[in-house]
N, C-alpha and C positions, 0 to 999 in steps of 0.2 A: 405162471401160476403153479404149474406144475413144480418146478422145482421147490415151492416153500410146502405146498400142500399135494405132497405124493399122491396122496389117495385119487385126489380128484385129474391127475395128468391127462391129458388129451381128453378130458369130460366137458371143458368147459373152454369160452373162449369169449374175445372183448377188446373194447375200448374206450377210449374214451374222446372226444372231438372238439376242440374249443373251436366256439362258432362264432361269428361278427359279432360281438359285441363286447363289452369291458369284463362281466362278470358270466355271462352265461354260456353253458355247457352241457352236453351229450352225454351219457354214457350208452353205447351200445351192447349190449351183454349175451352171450348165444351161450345154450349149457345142455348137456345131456341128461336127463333124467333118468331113473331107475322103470317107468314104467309109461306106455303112452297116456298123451294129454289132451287136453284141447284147450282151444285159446281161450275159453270162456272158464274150466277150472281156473288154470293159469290167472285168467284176471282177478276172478274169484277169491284165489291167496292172497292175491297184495292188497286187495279191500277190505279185505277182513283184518290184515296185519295195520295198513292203513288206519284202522277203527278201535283196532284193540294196542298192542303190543308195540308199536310202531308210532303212535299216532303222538302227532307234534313233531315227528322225524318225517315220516313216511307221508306224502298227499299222493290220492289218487285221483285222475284226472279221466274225465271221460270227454271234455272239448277239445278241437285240434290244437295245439300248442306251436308256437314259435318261439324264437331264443328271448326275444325281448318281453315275453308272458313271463317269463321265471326270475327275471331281473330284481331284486329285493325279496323276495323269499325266504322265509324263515325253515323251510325245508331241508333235509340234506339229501332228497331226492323225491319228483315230481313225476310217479308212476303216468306214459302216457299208454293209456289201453285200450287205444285205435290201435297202436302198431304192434301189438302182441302179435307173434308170428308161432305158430305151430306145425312141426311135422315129425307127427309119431309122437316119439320120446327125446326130438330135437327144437329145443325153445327159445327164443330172441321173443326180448324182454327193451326198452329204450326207457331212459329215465333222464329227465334234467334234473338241473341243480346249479343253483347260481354259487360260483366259485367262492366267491366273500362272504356272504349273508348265511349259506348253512355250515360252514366251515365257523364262522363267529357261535353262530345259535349254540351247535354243538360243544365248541370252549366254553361256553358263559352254562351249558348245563354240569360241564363236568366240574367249573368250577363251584358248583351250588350244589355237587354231589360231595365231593370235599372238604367243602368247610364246615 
């Protein structure tokens, strides 16, 4: 990441995990903040971006999740905020996201952003 977006070089870190199933997928995401957190702000942002700004892209989820929960999904990420992890101003963040359904969702908005 570092190399595209200098600023943030050794701030952040990630991945992503495709899991048993045809379309569903992980992302695990760990990042440095400018000031300490807690896991309950932390969740608090993607709910609210979830609700507002986000919302029809962004779900947030507060039941335990498995890969085949997110299977058709119109999402392009399925905030899970059981596994919000905090220390200090160090955050891992896990979000699904079914490979095909929010990768489709997302073309068919930008194509009705376009026409």
């Amino acid at each position: 990441v570092g190399l595209v977006l200098p600023h943030l070089d050794g701030k952040l870190d990630g991945g992503a995990v495709r899991v048993p199933t045809p379309t569903g997928s992980l992302t695990d995401f760990v990042c440095e903040v400018n000031k300490e957190t807690t896991a309950e702000e932390v969740n608090a942002a993607f709910k609210k971006a979830s609700e507002g700004s986000m919302k029809g892209i962004l779900e947030y989820a507060t039941d335990p999740l498995v890969s085949t929960d997110i299977i058709g999904n119109p999402h392009s990420n399925i905030f899970d905020s059981d596994l919000t992890k905090v220390d200090g101003n160090l955050v891992k963040v896990i979000g699904w996201y079914d490979n095909e359904a929010g990768y489709s969702m997302r073309t068919a908005d930008l194509i009705l952003k376009i026409a």
